[in-house]
C-alpha positions as CSV (number, residue, x, y, z in Angstrom):
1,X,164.2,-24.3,75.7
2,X,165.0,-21.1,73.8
3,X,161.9,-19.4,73.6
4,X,159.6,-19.2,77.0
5,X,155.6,-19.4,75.5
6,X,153.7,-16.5,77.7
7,X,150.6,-16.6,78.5
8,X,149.2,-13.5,79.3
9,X,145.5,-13.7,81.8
10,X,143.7,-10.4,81.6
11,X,143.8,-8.2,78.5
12,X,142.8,-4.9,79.9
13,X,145.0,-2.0,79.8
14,X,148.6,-3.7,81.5
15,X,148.0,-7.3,79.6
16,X,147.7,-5.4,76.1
17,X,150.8,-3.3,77.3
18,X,153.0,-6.6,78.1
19,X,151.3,-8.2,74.5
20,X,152.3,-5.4,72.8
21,X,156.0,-5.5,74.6
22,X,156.5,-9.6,73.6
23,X,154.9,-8.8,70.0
24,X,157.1,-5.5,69.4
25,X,154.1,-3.6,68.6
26,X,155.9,-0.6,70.7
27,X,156.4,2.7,69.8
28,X,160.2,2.7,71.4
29,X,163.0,-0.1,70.4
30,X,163.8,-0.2,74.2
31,X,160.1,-1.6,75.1
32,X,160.9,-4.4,72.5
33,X,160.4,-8.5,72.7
34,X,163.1,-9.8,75.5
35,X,165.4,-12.4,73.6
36,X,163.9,-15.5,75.0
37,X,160.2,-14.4,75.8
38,X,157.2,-14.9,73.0
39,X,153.7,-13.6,73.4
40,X,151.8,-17.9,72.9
41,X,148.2,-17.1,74.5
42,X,145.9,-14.5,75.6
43,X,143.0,-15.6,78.0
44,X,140.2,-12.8,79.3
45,X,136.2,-14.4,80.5
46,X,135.1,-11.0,79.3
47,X,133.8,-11.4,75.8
48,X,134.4,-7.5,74.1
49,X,138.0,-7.5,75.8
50,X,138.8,-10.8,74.5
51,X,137.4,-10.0,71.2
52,X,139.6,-6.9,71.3
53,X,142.4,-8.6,72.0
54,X,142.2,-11.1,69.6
55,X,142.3,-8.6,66.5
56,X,145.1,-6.5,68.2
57,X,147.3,-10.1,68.6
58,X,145.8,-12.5,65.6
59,X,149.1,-14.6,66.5
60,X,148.1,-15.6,69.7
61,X,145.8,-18.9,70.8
62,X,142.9,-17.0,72.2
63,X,141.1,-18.4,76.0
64,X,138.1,-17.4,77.3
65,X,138.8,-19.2,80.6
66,X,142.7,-19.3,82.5
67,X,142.6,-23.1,84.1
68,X,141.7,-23.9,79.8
69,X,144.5,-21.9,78.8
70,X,147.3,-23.3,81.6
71,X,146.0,-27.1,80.7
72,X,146.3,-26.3,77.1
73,X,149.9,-27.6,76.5
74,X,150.3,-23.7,74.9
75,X,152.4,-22.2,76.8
76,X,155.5,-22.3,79.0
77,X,154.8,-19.6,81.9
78,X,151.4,-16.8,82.4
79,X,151.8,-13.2,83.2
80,X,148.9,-12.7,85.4
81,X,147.1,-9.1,84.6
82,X,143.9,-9.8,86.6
83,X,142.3,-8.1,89.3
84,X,143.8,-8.1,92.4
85,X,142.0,-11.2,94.4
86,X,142.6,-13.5,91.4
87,X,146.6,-13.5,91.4
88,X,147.0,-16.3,93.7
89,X,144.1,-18.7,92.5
90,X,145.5,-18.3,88.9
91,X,149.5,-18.2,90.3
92,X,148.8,-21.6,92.5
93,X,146.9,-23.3,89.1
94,X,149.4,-22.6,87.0
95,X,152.2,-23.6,89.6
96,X,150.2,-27.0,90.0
97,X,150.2,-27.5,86.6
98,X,154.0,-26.9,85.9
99,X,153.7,-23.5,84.5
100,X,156.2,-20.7,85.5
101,X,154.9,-17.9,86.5
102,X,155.4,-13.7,87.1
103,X,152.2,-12.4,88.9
104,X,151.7,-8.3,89.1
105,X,151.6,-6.4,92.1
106,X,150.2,-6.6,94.5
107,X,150.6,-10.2,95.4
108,X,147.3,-9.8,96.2
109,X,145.1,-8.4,99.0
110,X,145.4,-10.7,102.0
111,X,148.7,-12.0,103.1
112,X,147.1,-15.8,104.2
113,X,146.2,-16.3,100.4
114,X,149.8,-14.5,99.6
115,X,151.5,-17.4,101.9
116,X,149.3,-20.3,100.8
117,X,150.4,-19.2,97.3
118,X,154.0,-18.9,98.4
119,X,154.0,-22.1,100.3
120,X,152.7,-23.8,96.8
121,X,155.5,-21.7,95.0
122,X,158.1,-23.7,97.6
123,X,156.7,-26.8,96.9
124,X,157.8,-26.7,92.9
125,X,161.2,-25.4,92.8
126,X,161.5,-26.8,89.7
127,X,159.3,-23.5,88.4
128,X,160.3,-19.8,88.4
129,X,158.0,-17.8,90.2
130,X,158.3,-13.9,90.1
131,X,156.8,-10.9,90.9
132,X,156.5,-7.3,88.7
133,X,158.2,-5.4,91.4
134,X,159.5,-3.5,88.2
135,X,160.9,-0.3,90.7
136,X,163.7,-2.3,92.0
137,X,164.9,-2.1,88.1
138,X,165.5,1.4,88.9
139,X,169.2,2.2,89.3
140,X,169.0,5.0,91.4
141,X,167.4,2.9,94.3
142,X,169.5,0.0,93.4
143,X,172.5,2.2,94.0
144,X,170.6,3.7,97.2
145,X,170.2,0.1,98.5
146,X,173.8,-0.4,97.4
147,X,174.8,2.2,100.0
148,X,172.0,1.6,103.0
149,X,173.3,-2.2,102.8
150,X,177.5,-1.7,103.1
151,X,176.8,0.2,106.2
152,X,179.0,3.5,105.2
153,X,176.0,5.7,106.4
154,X,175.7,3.6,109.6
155,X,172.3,2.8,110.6
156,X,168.8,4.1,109.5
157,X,167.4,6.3,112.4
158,X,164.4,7.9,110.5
159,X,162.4,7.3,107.4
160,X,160.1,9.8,105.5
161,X,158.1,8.9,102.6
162,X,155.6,11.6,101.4
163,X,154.7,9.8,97.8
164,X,150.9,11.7,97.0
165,X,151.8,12.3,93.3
166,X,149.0,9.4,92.4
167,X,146.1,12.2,91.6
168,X,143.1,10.5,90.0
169,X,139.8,11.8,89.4
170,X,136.3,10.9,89.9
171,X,136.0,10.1,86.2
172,X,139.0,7.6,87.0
173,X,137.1,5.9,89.7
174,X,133.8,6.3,87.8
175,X,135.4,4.1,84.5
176,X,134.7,0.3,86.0
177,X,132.2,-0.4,89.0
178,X,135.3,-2.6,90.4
179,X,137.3,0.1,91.0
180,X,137.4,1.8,94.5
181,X,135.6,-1.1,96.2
182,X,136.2,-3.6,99.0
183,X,134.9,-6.6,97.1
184,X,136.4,-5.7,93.3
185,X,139.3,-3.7,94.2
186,X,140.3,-4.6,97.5
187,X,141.0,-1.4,98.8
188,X,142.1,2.4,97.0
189,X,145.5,3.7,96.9
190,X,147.3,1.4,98.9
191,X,146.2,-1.8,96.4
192,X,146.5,0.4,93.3
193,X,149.1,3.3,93.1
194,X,151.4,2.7,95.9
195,X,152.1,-1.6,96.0
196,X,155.7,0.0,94.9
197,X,156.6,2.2,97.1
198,X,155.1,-0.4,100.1
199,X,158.1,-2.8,98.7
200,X,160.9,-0.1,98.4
201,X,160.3,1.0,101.6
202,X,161.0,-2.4,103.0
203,X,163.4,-3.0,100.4
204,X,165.7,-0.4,101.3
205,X,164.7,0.3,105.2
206,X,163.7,-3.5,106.5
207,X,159.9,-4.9,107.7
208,X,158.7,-2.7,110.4
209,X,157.8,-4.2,113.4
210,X,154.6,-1.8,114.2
211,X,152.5,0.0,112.6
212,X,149.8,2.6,112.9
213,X,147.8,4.2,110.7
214,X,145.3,7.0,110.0
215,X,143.5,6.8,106.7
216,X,140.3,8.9,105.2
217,X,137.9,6.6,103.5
218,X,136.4,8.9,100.4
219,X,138.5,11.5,101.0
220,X,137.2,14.3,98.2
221,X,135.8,11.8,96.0
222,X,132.5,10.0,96.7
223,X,134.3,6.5,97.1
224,X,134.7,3.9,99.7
225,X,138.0,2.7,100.2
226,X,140.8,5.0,101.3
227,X,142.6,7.7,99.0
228,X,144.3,9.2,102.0
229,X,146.6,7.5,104.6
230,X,149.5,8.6,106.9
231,X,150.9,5.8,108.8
232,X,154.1,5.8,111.5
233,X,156.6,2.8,111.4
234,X,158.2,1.3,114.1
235,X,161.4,-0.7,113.6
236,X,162.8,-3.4,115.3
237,X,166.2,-1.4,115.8
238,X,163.7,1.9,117.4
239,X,164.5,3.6,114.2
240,X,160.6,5.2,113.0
241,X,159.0,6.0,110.1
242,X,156.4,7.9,108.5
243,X,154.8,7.1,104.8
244,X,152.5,9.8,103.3
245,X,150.2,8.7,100.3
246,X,146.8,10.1,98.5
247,X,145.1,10.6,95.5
248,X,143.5,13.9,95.3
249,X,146.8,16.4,95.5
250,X,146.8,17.5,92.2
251,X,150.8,19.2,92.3
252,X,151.6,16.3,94.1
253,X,154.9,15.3,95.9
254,X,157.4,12.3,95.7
255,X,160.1,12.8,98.4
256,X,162.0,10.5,100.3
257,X,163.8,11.2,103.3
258,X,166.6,8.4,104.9
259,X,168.1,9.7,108.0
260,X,171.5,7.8,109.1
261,X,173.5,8.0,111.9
262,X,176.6,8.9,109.8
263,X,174.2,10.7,106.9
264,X,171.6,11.1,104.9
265,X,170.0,10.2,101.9
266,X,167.1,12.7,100.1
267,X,165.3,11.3,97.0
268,X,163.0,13.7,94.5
269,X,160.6,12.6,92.1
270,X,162.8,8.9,92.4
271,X,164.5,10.4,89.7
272,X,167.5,12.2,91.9
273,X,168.8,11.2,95.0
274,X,171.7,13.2,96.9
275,X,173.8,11.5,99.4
276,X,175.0,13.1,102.4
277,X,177.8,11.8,104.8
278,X,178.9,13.1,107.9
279,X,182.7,13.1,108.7
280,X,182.0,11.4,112.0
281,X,179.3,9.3,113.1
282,X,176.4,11.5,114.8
283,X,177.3,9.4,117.7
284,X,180.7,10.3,117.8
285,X,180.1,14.1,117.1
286,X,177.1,14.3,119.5
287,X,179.7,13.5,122.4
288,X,182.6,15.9,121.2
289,X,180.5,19.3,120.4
290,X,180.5,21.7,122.7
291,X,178.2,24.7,122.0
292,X,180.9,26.4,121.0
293,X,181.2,24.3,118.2
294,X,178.1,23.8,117.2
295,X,178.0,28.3,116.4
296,X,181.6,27.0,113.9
297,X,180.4,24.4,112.2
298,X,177.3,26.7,110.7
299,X,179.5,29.2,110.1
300,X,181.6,26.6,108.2
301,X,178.8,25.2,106.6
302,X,177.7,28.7,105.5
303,X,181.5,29.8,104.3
304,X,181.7,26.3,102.4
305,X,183.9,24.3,104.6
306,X,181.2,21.5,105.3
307,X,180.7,19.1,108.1
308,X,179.6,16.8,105.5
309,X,180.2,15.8,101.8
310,X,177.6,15.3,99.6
311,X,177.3,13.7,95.7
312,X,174.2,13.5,93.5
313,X,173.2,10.2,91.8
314,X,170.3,9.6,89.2
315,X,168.5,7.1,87.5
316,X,169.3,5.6,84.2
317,X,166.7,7.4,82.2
318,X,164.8,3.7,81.5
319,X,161.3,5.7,83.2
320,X,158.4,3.4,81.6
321,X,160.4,0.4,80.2
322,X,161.2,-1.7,83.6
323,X,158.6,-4.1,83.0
324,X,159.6,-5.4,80.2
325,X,163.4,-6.0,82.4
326,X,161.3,-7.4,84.6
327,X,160.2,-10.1,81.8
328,X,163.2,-10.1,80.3
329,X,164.9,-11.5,83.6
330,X,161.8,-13.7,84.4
331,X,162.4,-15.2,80.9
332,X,166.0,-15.7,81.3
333,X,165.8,-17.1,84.4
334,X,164.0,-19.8,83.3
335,X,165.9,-20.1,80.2
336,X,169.7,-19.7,81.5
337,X,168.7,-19.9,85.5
338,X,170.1,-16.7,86.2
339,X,168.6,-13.1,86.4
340,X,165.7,-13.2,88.4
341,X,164.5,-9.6,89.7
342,X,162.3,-10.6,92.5
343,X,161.0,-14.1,94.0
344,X,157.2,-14.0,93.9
345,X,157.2,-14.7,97.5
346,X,158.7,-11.1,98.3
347,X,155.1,-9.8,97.4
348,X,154.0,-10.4,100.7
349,X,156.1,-7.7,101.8
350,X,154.2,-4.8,100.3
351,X,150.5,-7.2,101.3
352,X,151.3,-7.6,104.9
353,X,152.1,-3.6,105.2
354,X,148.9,-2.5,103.4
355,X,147.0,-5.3,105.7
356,X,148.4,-4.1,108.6
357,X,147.8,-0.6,107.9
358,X,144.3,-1.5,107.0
359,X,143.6,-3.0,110.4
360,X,145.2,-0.3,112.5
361,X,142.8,1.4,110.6
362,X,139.9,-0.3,111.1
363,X,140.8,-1.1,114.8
364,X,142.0,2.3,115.9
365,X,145.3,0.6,117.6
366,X,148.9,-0.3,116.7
367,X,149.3,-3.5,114.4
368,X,152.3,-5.5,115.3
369,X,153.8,-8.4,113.2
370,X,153.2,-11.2,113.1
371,X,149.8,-10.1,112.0
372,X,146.2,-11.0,112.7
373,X,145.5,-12.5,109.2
374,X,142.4,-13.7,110.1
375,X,140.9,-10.6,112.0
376,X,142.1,-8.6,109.2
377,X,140.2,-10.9,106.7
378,X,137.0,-10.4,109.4
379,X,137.6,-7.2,109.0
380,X,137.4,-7.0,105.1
381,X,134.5,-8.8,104.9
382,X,132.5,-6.5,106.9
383,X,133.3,-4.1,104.6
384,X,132.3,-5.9,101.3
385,X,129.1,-6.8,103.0
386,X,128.5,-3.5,103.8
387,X,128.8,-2.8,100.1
388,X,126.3,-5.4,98.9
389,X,127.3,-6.3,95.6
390,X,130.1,-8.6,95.7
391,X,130.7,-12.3,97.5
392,X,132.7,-11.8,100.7
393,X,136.6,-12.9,100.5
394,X,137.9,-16.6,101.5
395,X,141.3,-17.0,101.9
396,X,142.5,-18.9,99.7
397,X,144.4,-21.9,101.8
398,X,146.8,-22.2,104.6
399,X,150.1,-22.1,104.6
């Protein structure tokens, strides 16, 4: 094979992005057509979108339905652009069928149809199955997780993530009658702006073992679902954690914090990280200070002779363009069967954290992993119902 045939389902605003990526219909050479990707079909079941899409991309076989489009001999692998409950159903068709494929983020919303679709993923390792976790294309975090992992900071004590630079307005929410919702969206800010940020935090820092969380449904905006949550992370290790997110701070504020017990690592606007390392282990220093000391070493500090070192690292400057990496290394994965990003089953990661949030939530207690996935579907459901306009969520197997 030297060209993979995409199929991309849903042309709303990210499917016409990746169409317009595979087609070179960009306006920057670094967005262009991966080597051994083409843009083969389009498939939307809304009429005036796939209309739209068919005089933007004349070049493309056009579908009106996804199970028509993966049968159709077409294409090689589908890019799924759908809302967020449809990524497994269409991910475990295609798998069935022997289609390769790279769903979005999130995974979806509940982890059991996230596993089911994993567990169906397992079963054809003959197929490449990937997931648009396009931040871990950022070098700056790769080079953070480069350091976290060889162990020269020592272990992570504390973890801060304050990421609320997601502002959105009512007329945002106001543009489809999905959006916002329980039973079209899913949930608010943790489905829609921050899947990311759920995976690099686990990336980098490891799966909490417990969480808690305190989120404000409608918070400034007459919606339902929640655009304002603070939740603390327990690690198995006793390190904690606490991960800030919202959608109605206008200045807004992307700041990670990684304590270590032999530094510390400070990111801002995940653009600049600096990296601080003690010259002993806290540890080790904690037992040898005398007060005494402690009065030097800011005086040090302050006159320049530091207790640490510290060095500043940045991204590449590739802001905007890691999806179509992302493709690219779906693409030549299948092609050359190397350069993979992420295995579609590591989008449970960010699914189990939003679901466990949700319930701690909804519950007022701790969650603990292994979660509750059928109390937290329960849970769901009540709140779709409560809606009244859309069928309540059914997992979609067992794993």
């Amino acid at each position: 094979m030297e060209k993979v045939r995409i199929g991309i389902v849903g042309m709303g605003v990210q499917g016409t992005n990746y169409a317009r990526m595979l087609v070179n219909k960009t306006d920057d050479t670094k967005a262009m057509c991966p080597p051994y990707a083409e843009l083969a079909a389009i498939c939307d079941n809304d009429d005036k979108a796939l209309a739209k899409a068919k005089e933007a991309f004349p070049e493309a076989v056009a579908f009106s339905d996804y199970e028509e489009l993966i049968d159709s001999g077409e294409i090689d692998a589908v890019i799924t652009t759908v809302p967020h409950y449809l990524h497994p159903p269409v991910a475990v068709y295609a798998l069935e069928h022997g289609i390769h494929v790279l769903i979005e983020k999130p995974a979806g919303i509940d982890a059991k149809s996230v596993k089911y679709m994993n567990k169906v993923a397992k079963d054809h390792p003959e197929l490449v199955f990937g997931v648009m976790l396009n931040q871990r294309t950022n070098t700056l975090y790769q080079k953070i997780k480069d350091i976290i992992d060889s162990g020269r900071l020592g272990e992570i004590r504390r973890v801060n993530w304050i990421i609320n630079s997601w502002w959105r307005s009512t007329a945002y929410y106001n543009q489809s009658a999905w959006r916002a919702t329980w039973g079209g969206e899913g949930g608010g800010v943790l489905v829609n702006q921050a899947p990311h940020q759920l995976d690099l935090i686990q990336w980098l820092c490891g799966v909490p073992s417990k969480v808690y969380a305190k989120m404000i449904f409608g918070a400034h905006r007459d919606i339902v679902v929640e655009n304002d949550v603070t939740m603390t992370l327990t690690y198995p290790n006793g390190a904690t954690g606490v991960f800030v997110t919202c959608t109605h701070d206008i200045i807004g504020t992307d700041r990670l914090e990684i304590d270590l017990s032999q530094g510390k690592i400070m990111v801002d606007n995940s653009r600049e990280a600096t990296i601080y390392t003690l010259a002993k282990d806290e540890d080790v220093l904690d037992k040898e200070t005398t007060p005494e000391d402690v009065h030097r070493m800011v005086a040090s500090n302050q006159s320049g002779n530091k207790l640490f070192t510290e060095e500043t690292i940045k991204d590449d400057g590739m802001w905007g363009f890691q999806h179509i990496e992302v493709i690219d290394r779906f693409t030549r994965q299948i092609v050359t069967g190397e350069g993979l990003l992420a295995d579609g089953s590591e989008g449970l990661l960010g699914v189990n954290l939003a679901n466990a949030a949700f319930l701690s939530a909804w519950t007022g207690e701790e969650a603990s992993y292994p979660l509750d996935d059928d109390l937290f579907l329960e849970k769901l459901n009540e709140h779709i119902a409560k809606e009244g306009k859309w069928p309540l969520h059914k997992a979609l197997g067992e794993a």
